[in-house]
C-alpha positions as CSV (number, residue, x, y, z in Angstrom):
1,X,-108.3,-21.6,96.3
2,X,-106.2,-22.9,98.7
3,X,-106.9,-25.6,102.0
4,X,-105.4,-24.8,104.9
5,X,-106.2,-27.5,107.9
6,X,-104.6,-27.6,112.0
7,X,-105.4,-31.0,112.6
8,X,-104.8,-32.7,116.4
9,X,-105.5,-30.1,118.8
10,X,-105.0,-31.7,121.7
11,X,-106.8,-30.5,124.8
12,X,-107.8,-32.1,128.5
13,X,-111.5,-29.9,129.1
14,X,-114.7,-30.6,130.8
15,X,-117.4,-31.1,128.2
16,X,-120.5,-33.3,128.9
17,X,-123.8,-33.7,130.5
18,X,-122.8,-36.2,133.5
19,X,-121.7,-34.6,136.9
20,X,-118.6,-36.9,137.0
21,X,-117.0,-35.5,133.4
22,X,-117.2,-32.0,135.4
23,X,-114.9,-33.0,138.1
24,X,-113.0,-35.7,136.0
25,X,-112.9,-34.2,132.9
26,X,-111.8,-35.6,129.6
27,X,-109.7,-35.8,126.4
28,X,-110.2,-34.0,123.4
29,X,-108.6,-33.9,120.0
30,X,-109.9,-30.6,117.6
31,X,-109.5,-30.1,113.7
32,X,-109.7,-26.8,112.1
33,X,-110.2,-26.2,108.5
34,X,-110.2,-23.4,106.5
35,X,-110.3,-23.2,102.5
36,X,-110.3,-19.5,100.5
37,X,-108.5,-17.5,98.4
38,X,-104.6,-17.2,100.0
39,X,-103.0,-16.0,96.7
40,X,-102.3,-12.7,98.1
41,X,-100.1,-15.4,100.9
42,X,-98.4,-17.2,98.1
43,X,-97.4,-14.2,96.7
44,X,-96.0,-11.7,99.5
45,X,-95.1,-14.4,102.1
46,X,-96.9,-12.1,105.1
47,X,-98.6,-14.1,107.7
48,X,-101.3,-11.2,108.0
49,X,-102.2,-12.7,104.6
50,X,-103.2,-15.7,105.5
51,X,-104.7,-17.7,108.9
52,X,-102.3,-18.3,111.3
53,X,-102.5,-21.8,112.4
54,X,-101.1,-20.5,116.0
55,X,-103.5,-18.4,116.4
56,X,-106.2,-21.0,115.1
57,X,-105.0,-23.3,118.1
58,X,-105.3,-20.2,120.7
59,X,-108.7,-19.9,119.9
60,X,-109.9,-23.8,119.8
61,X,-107.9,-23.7,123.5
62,X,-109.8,-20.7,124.8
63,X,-112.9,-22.2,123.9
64,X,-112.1,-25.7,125.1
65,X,-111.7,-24.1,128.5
66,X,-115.0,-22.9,128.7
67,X,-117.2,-26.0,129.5
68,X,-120.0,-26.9,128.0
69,X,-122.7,-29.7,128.5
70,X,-122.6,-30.8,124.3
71,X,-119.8,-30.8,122.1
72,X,-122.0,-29.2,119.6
73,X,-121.9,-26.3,121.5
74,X,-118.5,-25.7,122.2
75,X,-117.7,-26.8,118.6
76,X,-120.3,-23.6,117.3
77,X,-118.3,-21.5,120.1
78,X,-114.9,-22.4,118.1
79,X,-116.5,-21.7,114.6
80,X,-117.8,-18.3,115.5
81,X,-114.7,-17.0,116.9
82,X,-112.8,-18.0,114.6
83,X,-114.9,-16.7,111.8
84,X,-115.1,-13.3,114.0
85,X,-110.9,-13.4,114.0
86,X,-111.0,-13.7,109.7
87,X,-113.9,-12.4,108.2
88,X,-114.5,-12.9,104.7
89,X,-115.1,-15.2,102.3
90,X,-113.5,-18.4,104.3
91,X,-115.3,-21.7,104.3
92,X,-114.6,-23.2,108.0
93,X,-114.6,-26.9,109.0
94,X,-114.4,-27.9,112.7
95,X,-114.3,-31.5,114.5
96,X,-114.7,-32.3,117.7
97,X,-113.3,-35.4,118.7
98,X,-114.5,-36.5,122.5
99,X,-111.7,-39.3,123.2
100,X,-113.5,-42.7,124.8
101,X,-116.7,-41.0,125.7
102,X,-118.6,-42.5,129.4
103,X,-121.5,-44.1,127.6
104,X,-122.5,-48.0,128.0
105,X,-120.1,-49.8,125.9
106,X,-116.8,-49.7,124.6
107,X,-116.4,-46.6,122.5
108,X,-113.2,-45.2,121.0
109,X,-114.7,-41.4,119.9
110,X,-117.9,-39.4,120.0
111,X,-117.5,-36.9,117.1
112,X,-119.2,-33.9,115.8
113,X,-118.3,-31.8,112.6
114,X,-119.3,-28.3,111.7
115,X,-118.9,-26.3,108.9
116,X,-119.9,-22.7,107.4
């Protein structure tokens, strides 16, 4: 089994339930991981063997551009297209990070973290 993980995905969006993060918008940081069987990689060297960690951050962009009011959301949006990219036997992680979220108090990070 082998771990591969995109970590940092840095994206400006518009996520959230106020009016003002619609206009305003925000900073986001993603994480993808993915864990499965990439022997048939290791062995050939072919990058239709494996997930390609470009295409991973495509997809997390794509769907960062769509808004949505919860992070959860958007996070199940990123999940599901990327498991619709590599079918199979892949067990996907993805974390949202919402960078110093507009809630009362001084808050570095809302997070939320998804796997199947």
């Amino acid at each position: 089994m082998g771990l591969i993980q995109v970590n940092g995905i840095r994206v400006f969006a518009y996520h959230g339930c106020l009016a003002e993060e619609s206009r305003i918008g925000g900073h986001f940081l993603v994480d993808v991981q993915v864990e499965g069987d990439f022997g048939e990689a290791e062995r050939g060297d072919r990058l239709e063997r494996t997930v390609d960690y470009g295409r991973v951050t495509t997809i997390v962009k794509e769907q960062m551009a769509q808004r949505s009011n919860l992070i959860e959301h958007v996070s199940r949006r990123i999940l599901d297209r990327l498991r619709s990219e590599w079918p199979g036997d892949h067990r996907w992680r993805v974390r949202l990070v919402k960078e110093r979220p507009p809630v009362q108090g001084d808050v570095d990070q809302a997070v939320y973290v998804l796997e199947g």
